[in-house]
C-alpha positions in Angstrom: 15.9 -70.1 -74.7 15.8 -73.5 -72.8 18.7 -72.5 -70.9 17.4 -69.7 -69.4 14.6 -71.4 -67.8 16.2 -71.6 -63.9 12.7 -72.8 -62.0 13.9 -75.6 -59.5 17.7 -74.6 -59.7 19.2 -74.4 -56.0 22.3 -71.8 -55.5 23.9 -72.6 -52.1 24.4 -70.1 -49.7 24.7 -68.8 -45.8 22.8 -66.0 -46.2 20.1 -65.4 -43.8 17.4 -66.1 -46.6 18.7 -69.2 -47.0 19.0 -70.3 -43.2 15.5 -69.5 -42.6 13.1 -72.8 -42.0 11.3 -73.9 -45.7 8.2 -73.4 -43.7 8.7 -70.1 -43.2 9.5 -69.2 -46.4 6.6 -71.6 -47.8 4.2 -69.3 -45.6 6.2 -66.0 -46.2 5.4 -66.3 -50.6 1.9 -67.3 -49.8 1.8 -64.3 -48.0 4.1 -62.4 -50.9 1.4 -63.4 -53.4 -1.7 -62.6 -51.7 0.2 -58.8 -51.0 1.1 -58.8 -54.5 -2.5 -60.0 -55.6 -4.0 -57.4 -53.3 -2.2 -53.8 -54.5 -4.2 -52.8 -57.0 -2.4 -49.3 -57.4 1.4 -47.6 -57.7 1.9 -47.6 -54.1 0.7 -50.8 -53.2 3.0 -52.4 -55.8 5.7 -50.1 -55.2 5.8 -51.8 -51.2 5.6 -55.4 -53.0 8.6 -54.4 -55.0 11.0 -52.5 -52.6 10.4 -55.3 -50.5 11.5 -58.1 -53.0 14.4 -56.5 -53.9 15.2 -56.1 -50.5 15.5 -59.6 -49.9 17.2 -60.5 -52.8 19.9 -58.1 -51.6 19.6 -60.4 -48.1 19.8 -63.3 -50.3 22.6 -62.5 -51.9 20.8 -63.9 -55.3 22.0 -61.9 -58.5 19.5 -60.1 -60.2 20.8 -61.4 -63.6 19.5 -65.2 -62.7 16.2 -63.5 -61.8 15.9 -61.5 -65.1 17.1 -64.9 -67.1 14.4 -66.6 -65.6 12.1 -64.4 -67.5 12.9 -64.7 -70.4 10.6 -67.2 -71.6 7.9 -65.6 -70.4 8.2 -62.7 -72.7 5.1 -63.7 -75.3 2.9 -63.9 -72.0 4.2 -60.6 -70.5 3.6 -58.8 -74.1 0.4 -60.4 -74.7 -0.9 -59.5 -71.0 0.5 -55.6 -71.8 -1.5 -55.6 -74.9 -4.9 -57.2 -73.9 -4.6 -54.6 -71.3 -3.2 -51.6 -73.3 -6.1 -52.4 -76.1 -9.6 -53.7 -74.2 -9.7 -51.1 -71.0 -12.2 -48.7 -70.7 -11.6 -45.3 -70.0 -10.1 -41.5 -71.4 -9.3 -42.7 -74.8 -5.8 -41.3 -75.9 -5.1 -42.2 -79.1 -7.0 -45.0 -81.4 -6.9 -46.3 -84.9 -9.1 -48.8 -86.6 -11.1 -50.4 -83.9 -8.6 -50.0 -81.2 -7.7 -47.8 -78.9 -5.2 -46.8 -75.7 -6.8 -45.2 -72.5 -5.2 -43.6 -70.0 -6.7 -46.7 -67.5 -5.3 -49.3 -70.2 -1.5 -47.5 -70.0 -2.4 -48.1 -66.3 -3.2 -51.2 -66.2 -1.3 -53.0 -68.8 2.0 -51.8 -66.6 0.6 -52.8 -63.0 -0.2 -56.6 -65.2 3.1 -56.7 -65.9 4.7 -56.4 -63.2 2.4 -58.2 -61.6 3.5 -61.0 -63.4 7.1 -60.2 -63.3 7.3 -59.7 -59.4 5.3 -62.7 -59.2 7.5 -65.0 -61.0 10.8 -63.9 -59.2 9.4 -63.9 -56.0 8.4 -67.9 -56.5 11.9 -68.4 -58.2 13.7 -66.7 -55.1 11.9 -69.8 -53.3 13.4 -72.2 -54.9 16.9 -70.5 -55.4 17.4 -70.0 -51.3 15.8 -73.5 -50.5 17.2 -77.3 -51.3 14.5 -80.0 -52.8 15.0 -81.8 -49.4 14.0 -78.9 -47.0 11.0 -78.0 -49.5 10.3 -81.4 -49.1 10.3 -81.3 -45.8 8.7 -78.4 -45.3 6.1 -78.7 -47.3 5.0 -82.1 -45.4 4.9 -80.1 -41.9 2.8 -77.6 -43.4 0.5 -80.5 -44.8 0.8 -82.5 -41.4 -3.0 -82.0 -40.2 -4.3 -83.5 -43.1 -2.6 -86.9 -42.3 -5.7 -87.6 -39.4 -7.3 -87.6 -43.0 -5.3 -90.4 -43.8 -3.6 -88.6 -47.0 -0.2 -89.0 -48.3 0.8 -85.9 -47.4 5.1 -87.2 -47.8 4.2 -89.3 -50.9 3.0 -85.6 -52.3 5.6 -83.5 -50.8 8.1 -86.1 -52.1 6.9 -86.1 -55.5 5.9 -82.1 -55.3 9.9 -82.1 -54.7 11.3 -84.0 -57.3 9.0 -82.7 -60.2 10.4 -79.4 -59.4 14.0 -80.6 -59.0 13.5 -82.3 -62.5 13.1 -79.5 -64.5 16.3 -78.5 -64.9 17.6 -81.9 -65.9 14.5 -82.4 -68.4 15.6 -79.2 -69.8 18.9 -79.9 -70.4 17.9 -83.5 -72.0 15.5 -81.6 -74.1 18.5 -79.2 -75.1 20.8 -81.8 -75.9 18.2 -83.7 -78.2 17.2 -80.1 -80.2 21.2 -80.1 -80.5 22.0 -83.9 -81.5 18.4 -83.2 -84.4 20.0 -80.2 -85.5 23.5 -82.1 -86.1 21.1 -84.3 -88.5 20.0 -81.7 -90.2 17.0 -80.9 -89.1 15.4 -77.3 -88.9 13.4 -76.2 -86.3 14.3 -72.1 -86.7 12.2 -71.3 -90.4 9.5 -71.8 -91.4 5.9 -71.3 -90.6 4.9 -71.2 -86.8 3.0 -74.5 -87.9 6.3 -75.9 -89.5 8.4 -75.1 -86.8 5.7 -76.8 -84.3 5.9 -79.8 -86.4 9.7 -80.1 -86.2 9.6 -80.5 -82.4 7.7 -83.0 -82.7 10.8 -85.7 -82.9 11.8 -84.3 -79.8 8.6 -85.7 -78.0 9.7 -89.5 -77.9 13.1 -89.4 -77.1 12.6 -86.9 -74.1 9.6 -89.2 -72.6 11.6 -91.9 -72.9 14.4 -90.7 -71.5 12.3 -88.9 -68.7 10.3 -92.4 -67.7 14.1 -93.9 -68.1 15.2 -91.5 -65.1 12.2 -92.5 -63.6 12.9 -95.6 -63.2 16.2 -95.5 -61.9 15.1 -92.8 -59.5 12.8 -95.5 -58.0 15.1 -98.0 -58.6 17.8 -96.3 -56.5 15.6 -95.6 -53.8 14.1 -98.6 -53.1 17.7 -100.0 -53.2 17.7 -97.6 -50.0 15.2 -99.3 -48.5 12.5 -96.3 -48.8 8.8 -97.5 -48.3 7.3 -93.9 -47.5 6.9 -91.7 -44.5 5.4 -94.3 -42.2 8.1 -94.3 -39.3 10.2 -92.5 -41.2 12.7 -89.8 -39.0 15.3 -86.9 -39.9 18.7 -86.6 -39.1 17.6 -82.5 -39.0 14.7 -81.8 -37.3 13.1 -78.6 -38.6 12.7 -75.7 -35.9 11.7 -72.2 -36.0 14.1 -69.8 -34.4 13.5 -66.1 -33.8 14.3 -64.8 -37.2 11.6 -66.7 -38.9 9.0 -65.4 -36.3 10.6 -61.9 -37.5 10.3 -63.1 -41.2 6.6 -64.0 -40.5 5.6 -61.1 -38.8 7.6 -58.7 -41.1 5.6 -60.3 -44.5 2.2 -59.9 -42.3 3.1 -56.3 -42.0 3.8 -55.9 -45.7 0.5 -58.0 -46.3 -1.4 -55.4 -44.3 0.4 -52.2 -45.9 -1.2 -53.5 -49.2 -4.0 -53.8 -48.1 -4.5 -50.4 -46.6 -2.8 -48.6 -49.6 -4.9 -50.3 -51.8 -8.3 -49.6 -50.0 -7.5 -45.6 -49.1 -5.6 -45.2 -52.5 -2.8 -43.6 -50.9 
């Protein structure tokens, strides 16, 4: 299960997804989100979707690293369906005991998942088409104005950036721990849901360990690079928007809009 969590992962490409500026793509899922927050009906979601796997066709991303993603999200997506399915008012279809299904819970407990599921590969095809450095970059344009504030807007993007790129390696130290416990014997697959909870719990102090471990050699190897922050700091590449991310902008305000007005006339 660990193994098919892929948040923070980075596939290179050439793609035109992936050559677009982290700004734009930063704006572009905000912008993703609120549309997706916004359609509250099949035709509004159905936009949201056509247009995400359109660009994962642009980004050349496989579906099957987007679907393995999910994965361990399954227990939230089947306990969303259900609060939904169960606790919607409406024409009641069928009940037994104290619960029932209504033709508005069907309704909603689909739209709630794939809410949820559109939302979580849309934010994953973020970090799939974009490098930890240009969301880090990114990231501290967007949050640029709030330096007259005097806030560390690059100590946050940096450390934004390298929590993200560090789960994946956490995850894999957590795997291989589970897999040097179970070579001792231990059990972590019967049991109670209280037992098993318990077993993990000797997997706690060797992955914080090793996680403040990498820690400090992370801040070890970059002040042996001299880094003191992003006072005069410069870039060998200078971020700049060309004409496709104007495009990109404009074409996710359009779909933005669209939800809106299928959502409001229920078209």
């Amino acid at each position: 299960m660990l193994k098919d969590i892929t948040l923070g992962q980075y596939f290179p490409g050439n793609t035109i997804v992936h050559r677009l500026d982290p700004r734009t793509k930063l704006i572009a899922v905000v912008l993703y989100i609120a549309a997706l927050f916004t359609a509250n009906n099949w035709s509004a979601t159905a936009l949201v979707l056509l247009t995400l796997v359109f660009c994962v066709a642009l980004s050349r991303i496989r579906p099957k690293a987007l679907f393995k993603g999910l994965k361990p999200l399954i227990v939230i997506v089947i306990l969303t369906a259900v609060l939904n399915l169960f606790y919607s008012d409406g024409n009641v279809i069928c009940s037994f005991w104290v619960l029932r299904i209504t033709d508005n819970g069907i309704r909603r407990a689909v739209l709630m998942v794939l809410r949820i599921i559109l939302l979580v590969c849309g934010t994953f095809l973020l970090t799939y088409t974009t490098s930890p450095l240009q969301l880090t970059d990114g990231l501290e344009q967007l949050l640029s104005p709030l330096k007259k504030l005097r806030f560390p807007v690059h100590e946050l993007s940096m450390m934004m950036s390298i929590a993200l790129r560090f789960i994946p390696t956490l995850i894999e130290e957590t795997d291989k721990i589970i897999s040097a416990q179970k070579a001792r014997g231990a059990d972590f697959e019967s049991g109670s849901l209280v037992r098993r909870a318990k077993a993990l719990l000797p997997i706690l102090v060797p992955l914080v360990v090793s996680a403040f471990r990498r820690a400090d050699e992370l801040a070890t190897a970059m002040e042996c690079r001299c880094y003191n922050g992003g006072e005069g700091r410069t870039r060998m590449k200078v971020l700049r928007m060309g004409r496709n991310d104007y495009l990109a902008l404009a074409f996710w305000a359009l779909i933005l809009a669209g939800s809106i007005i299928l959502t409001r006339y229920g078209i």
